[in-house]
mmCIF file of the N, C-alpha and C atoms, coordinates in Angstrom:
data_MODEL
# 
_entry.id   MODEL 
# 
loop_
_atom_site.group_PDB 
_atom_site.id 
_atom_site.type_symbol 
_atom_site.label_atom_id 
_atom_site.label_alt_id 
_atom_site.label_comp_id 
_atom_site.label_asym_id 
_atom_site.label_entity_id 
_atom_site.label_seq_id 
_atom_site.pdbx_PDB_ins_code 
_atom_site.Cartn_x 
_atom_site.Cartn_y 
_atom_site.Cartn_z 
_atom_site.occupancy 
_atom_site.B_iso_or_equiv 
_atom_site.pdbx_formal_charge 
_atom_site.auth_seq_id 
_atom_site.auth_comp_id 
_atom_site.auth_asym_id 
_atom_site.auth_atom_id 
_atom_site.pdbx_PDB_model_num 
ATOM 1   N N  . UNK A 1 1  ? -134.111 229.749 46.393 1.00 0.00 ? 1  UNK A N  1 
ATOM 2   C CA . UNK A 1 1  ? -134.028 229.168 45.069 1.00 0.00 ? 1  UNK A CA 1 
ATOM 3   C C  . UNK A 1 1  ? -132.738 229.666 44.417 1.00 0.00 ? 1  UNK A C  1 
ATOM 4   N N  . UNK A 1 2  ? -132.110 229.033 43.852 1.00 0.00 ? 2  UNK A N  1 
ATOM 5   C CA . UNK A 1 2  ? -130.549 228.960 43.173 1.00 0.00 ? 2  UNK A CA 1 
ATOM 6   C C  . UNK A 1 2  ? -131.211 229.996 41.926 1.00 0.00 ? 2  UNK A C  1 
ATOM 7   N N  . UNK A 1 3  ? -129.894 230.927 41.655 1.00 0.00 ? 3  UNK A N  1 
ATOM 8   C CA . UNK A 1 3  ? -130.158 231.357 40.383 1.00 0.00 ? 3  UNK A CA 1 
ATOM 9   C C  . UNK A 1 3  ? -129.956 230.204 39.350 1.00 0.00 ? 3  UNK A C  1 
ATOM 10  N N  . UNK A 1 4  ? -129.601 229.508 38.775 1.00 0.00 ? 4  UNK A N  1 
ATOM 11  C CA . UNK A 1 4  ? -129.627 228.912 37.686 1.00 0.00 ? 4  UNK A CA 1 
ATOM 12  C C  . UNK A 1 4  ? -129.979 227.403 38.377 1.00 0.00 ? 4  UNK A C  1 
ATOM 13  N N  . UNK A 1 5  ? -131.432 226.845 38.515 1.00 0.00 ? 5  UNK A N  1 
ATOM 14  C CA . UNK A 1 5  ? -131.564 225.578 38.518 1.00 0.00 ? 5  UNK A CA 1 
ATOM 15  C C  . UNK A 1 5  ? -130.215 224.523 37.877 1.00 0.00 ? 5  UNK A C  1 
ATOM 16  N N  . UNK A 1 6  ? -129.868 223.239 38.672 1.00 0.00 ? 6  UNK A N  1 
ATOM 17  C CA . UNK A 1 6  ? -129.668 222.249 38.587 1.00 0.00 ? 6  UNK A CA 1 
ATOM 18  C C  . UNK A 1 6  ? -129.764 221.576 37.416 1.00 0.00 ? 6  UNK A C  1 
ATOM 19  N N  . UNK A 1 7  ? -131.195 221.328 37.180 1.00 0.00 ? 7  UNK A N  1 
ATOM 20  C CA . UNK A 1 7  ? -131.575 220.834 35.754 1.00 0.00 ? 7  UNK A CA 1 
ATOM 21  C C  . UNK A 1 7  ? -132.303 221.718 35.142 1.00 0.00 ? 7  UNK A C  1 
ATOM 22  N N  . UNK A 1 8  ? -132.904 221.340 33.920 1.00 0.00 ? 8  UNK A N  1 
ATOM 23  C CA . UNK A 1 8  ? -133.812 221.760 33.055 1.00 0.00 ? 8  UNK A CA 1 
ATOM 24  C C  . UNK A 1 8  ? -135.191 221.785 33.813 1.00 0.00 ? 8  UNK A C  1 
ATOM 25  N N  . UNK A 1 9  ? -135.928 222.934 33.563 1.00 0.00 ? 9  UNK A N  1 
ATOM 26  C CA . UNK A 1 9  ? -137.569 222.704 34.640 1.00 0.00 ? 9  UNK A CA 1 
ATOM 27  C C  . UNK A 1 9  ? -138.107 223.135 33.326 1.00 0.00 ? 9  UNK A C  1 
ATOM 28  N N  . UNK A 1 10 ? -139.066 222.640 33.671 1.00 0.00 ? 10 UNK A N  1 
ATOM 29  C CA . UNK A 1 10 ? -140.505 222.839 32.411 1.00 0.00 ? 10 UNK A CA 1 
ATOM 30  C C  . UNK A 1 10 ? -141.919 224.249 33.385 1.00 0.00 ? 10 UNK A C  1 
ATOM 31  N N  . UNK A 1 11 ? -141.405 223.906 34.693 1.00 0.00 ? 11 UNK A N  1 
ATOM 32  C CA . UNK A 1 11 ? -142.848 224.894 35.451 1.00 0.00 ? 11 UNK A CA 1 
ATOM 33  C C  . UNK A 1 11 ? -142.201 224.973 37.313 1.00 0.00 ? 11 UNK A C  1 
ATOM 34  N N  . UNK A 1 12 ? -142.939 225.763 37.669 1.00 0.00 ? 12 UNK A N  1 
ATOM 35  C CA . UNK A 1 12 ? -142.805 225.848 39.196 1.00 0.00 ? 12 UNK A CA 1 
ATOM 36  C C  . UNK A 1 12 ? -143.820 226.636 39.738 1.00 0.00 ? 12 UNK A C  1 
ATOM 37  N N  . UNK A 1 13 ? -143.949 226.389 41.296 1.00 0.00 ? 13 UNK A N  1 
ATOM 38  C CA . UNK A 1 13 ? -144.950 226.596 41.919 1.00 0.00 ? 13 UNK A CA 1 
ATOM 39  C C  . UNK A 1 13 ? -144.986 227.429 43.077 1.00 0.00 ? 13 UNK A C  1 
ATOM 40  N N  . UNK A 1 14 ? -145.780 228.708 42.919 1.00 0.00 ? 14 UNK A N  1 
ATOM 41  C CA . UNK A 1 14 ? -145.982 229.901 43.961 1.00 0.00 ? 14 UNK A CA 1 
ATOM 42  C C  . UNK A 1 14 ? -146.599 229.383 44.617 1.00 0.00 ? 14 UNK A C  1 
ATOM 43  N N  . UNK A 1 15 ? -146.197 229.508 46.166 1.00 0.00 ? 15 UNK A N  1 
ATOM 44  C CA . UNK A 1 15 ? -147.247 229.111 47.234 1.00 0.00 ? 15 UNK A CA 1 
ATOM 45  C C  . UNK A 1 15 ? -146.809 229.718 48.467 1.00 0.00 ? 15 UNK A C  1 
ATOM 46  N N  . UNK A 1 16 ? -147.838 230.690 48.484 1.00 0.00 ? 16 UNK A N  1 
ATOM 47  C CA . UNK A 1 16 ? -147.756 231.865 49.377 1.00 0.00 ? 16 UNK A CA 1 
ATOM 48  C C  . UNK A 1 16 ? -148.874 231.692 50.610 1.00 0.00 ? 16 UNK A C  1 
ATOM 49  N N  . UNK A 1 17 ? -148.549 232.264 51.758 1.00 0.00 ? 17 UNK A N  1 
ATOM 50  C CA . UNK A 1 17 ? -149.697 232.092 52.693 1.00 0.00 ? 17 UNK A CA 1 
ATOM 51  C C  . UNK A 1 17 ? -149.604 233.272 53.462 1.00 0.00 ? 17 UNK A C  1 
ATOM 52  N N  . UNK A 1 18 ? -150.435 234.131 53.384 1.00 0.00 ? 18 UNK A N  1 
ATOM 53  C CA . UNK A 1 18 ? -150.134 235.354 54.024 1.00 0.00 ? 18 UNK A CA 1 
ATOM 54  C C  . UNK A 1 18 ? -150.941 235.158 55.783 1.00 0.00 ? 18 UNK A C  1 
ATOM 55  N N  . UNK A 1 19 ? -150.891 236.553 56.151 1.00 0.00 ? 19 UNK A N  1 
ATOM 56  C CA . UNK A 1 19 ? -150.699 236.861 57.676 1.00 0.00 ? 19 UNK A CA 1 
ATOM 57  C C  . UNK A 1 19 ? -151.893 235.822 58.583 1.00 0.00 ? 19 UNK A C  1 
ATOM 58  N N  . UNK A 1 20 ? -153.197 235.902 57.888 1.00 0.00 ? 20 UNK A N  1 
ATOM 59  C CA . UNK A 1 20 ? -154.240 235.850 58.214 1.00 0.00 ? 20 UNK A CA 1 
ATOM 60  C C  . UNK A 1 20 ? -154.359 234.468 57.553 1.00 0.00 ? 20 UNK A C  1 
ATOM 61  N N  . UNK A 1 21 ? -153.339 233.442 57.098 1.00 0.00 ? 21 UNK A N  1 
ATOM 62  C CA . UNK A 1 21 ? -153.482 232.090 56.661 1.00 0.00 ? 21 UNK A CA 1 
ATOM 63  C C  . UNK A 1 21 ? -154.468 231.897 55.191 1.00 0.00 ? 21 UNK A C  1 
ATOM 64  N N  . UNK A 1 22 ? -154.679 233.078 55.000 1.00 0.00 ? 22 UNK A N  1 
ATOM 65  C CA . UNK A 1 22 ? -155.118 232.768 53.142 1.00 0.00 ? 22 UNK A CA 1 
ATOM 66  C C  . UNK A 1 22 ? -154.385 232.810 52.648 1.00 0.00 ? 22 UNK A C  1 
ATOM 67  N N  . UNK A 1 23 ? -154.094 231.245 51.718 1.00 0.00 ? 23 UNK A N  1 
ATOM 68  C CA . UNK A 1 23 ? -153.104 230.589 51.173 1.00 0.00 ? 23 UNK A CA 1 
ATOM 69  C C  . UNK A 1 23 ? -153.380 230.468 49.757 1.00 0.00 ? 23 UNK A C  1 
ATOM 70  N N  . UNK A 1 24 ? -152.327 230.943 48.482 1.00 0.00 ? 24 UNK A N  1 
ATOM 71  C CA . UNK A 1 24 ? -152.659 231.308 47.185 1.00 0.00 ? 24 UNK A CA 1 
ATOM 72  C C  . UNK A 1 24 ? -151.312 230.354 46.534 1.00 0.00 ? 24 UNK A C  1 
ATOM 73  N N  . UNK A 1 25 ? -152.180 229.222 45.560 1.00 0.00 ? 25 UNK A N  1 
ATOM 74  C CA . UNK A 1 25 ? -151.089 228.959 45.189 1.00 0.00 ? 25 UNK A CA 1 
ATOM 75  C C  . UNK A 1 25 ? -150.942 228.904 43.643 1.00 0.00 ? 25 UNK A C  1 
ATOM 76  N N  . UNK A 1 26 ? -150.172 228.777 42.421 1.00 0.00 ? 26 UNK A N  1 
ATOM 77  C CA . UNK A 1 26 ? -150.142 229.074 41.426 1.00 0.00 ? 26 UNK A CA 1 
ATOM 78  C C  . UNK A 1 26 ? -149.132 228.454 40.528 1.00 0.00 ? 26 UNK A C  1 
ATOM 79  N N  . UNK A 1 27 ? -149.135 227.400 40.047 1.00 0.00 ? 27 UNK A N  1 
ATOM 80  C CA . UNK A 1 27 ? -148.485 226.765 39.006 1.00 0.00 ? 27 UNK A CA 1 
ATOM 81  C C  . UNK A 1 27 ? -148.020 227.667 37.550 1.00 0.00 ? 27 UNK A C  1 
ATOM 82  N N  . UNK A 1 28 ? -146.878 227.661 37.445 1.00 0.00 ? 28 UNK A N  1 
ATOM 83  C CA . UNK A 1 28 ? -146.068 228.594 35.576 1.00 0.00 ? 28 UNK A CA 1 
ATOM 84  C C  . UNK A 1 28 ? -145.089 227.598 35.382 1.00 0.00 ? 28 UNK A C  1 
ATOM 85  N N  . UNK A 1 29 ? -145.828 228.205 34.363 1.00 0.00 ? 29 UNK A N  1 
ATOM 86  C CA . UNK A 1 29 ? -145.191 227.265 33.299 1.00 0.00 ? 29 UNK A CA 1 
ATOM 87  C C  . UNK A 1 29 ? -143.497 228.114 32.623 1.00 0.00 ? 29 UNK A C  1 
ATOM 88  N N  . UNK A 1 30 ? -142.474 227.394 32.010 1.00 0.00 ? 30 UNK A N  1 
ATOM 89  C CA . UNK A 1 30 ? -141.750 228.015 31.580 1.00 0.00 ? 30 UNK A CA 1 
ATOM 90  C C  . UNK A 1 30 ? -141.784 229.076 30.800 1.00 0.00 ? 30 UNK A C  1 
ATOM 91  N N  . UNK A 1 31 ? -142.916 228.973 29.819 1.00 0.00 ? 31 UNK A N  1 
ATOM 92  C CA . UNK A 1 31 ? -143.124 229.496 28.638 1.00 0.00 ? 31 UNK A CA 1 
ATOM 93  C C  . UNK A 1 31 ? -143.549 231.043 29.411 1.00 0.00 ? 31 UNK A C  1 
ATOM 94  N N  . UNK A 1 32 ? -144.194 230.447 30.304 1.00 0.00 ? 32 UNK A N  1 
ATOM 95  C CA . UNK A 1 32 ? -145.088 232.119 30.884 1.00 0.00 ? 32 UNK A CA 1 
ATOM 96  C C  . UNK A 1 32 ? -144.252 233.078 31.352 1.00 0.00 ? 32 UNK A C  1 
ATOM 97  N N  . UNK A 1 33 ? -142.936 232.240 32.158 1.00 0.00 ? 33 UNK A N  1 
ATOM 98  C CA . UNK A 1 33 ? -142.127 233.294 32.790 1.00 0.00 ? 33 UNK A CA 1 
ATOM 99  C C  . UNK A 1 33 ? -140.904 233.533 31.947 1.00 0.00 ? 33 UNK A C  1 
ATOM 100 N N  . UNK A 1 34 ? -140.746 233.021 31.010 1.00 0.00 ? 34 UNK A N  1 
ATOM 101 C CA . UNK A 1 34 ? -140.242 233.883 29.418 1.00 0.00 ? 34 UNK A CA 1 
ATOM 102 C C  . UNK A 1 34 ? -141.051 234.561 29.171 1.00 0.00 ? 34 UNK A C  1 
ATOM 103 N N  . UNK A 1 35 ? -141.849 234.325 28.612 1.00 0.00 ? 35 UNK A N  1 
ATOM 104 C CA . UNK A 1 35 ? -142.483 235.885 27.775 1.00 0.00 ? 35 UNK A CA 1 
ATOM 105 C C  . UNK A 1 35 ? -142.951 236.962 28.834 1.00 0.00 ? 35 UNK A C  1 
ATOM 106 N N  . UNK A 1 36 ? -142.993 236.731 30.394 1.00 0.00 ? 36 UNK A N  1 
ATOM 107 C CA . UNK A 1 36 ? -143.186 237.877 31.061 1.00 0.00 ? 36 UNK A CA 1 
ATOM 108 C C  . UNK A 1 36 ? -141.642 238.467 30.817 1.00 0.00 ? 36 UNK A C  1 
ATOM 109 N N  . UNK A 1 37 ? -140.697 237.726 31.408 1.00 0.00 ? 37 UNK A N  1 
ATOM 110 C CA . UNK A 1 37 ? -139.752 238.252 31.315 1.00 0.00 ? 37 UNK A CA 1 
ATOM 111 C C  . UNK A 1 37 ? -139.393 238.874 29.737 1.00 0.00 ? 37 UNK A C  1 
ATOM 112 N N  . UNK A 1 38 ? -139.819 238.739 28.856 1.00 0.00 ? 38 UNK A N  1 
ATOM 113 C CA . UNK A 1 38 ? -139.735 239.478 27.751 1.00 0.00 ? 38 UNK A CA 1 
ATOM 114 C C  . UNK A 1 38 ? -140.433 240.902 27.662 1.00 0.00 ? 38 UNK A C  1 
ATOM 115 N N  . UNK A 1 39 ? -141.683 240.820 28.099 1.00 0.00 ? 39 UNK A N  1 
ATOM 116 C CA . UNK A 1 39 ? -142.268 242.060 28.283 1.00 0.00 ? 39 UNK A CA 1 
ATOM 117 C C  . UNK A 1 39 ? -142.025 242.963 29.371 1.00 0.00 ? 39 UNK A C  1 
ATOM 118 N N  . UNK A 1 40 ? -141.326 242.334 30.355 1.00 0.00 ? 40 UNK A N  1 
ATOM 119 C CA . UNK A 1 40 ? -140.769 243.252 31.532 1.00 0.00 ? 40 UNK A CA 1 
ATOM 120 C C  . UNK A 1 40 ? -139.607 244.202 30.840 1.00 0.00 ? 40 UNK A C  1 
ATOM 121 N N  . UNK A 1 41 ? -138.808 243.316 29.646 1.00 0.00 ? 41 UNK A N  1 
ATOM 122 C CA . UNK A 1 41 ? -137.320 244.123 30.121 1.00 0.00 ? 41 UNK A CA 1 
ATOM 123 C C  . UNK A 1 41 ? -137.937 244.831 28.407 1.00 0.00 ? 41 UNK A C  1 
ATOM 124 N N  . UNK A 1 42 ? -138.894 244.620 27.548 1.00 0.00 ? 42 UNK A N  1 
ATOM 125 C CA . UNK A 1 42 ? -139.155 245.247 26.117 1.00 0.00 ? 42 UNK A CA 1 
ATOM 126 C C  . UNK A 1 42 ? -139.813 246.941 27.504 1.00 0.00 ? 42 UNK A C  1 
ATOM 127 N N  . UNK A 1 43 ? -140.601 246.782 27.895 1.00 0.00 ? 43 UNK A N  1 
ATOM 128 C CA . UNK A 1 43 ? -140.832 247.959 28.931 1.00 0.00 ? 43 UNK A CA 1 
ATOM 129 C C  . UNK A 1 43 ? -140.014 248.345 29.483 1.00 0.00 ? 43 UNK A C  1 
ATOM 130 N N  . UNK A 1 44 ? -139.287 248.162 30.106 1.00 0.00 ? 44 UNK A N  1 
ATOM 131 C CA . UNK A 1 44 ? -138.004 248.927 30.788 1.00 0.00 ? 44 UNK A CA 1 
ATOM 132 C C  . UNK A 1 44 ? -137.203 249.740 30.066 1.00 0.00 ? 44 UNK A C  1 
ATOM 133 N N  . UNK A 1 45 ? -136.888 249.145 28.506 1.00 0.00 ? 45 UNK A N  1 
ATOM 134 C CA . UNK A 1 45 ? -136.649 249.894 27.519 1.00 0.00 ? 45 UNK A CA 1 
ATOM 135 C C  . UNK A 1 45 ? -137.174 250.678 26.435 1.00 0.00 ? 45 UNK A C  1 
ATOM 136 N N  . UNK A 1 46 ? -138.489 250.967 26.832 1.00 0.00 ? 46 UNK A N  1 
ATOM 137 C CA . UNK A 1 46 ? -139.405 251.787 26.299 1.00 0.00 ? 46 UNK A CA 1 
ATOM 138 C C  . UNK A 1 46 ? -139.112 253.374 26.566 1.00 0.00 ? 46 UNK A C  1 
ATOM 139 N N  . UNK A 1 47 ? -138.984 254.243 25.539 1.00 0.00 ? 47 UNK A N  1 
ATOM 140 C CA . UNK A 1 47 ? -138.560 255.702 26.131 1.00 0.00 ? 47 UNK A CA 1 
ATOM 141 C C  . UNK A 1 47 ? -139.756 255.637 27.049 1.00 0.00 ? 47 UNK A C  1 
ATOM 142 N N  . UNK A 1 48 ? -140.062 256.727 27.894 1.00 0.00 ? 48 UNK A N  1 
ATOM 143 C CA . UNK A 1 48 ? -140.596 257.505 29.181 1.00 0.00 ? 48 UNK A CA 1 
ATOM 144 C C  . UNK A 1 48 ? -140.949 258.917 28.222 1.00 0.00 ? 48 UNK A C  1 
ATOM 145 N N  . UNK A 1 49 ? -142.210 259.017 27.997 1.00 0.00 ? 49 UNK A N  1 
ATOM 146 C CA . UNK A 1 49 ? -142.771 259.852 27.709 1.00 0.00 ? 49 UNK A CA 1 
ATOM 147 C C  . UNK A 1 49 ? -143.352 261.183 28.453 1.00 0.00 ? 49 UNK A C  1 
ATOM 148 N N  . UNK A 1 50 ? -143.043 262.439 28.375 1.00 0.00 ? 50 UNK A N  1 
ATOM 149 C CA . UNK A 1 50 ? -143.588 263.400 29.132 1.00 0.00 ? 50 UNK A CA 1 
ATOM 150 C C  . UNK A 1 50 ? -144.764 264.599 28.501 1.00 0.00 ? 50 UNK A C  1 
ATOM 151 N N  . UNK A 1 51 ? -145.784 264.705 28.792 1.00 0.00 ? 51 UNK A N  1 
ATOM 152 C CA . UNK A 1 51 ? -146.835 265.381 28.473 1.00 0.00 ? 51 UNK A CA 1 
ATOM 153 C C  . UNK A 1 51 ? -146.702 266.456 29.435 1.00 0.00 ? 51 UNK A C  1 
ATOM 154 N N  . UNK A 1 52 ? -146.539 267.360 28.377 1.00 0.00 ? 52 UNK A N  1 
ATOM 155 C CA . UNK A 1 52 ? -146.678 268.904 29.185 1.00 0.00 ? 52 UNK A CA 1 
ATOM 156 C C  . UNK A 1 52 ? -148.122 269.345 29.135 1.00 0.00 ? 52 UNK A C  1 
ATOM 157 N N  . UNK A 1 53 ? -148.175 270.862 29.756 1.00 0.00 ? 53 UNK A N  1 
ATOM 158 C CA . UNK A 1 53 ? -149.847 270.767 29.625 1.00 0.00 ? 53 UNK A CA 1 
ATOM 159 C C  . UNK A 1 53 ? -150.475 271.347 27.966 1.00 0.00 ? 53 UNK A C  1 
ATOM 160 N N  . UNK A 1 54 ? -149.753 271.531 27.358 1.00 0.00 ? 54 UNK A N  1 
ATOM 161 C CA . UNK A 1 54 ? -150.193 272.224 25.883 1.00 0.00 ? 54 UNK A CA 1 
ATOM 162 C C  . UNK A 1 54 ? -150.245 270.907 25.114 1.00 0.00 ? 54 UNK A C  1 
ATOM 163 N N  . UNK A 1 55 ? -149.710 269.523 25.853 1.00 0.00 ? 55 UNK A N  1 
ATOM 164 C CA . UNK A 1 55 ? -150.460 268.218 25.478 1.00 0.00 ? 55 UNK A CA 1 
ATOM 165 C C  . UNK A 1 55 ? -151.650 268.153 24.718 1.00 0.00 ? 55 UNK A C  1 
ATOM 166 N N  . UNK A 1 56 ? -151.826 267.271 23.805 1.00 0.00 ? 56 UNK A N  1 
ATOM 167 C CA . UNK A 1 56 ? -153.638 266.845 23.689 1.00 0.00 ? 56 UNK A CA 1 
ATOM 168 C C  . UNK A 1 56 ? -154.034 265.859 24.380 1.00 0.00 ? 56 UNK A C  1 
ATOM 169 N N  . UNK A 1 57 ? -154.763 265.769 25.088 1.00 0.00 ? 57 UNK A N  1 
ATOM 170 C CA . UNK A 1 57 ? -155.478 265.183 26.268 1.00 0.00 ? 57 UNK A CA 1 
ATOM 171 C C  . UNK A 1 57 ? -155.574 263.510 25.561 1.00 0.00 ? 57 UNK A C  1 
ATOM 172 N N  . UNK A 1 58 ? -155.209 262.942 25.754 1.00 0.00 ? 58 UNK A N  1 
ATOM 173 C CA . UNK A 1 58 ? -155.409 261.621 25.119 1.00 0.00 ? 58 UNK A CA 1 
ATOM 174 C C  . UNK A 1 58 ? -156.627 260.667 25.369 1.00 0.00 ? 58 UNK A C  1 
# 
């Protein structure tokens, strides 16, 4: 798959078939793989928090 589609797409379709021939397939929509991709990269830029042990147990 081209990084930047050709045209404009509205959705596309996962269709995977693994070793043993169980086959999973899965229609997204544009909208879905924006806002994942929004929450992937808002997480990536989330500080990384470290709890020592004098922590309060959450």
């Amino acid at each position: 798959m081209p990084e930047e589609p050709a045209e404009e797409w509205t959705k596309c379709v996962i269709d995977i078939t693994d070793a043993h021939g169980e086959r999973f397939s899965r229609e997204v929509t544009r909208e879905e793989v924006e806002a994942a991709s929004a929450r992937a990269r808002t997480a990536a830029e989330a500080p990384i928090v470290i709890l020592g042990p004098s922590s309060p147990a959450p």
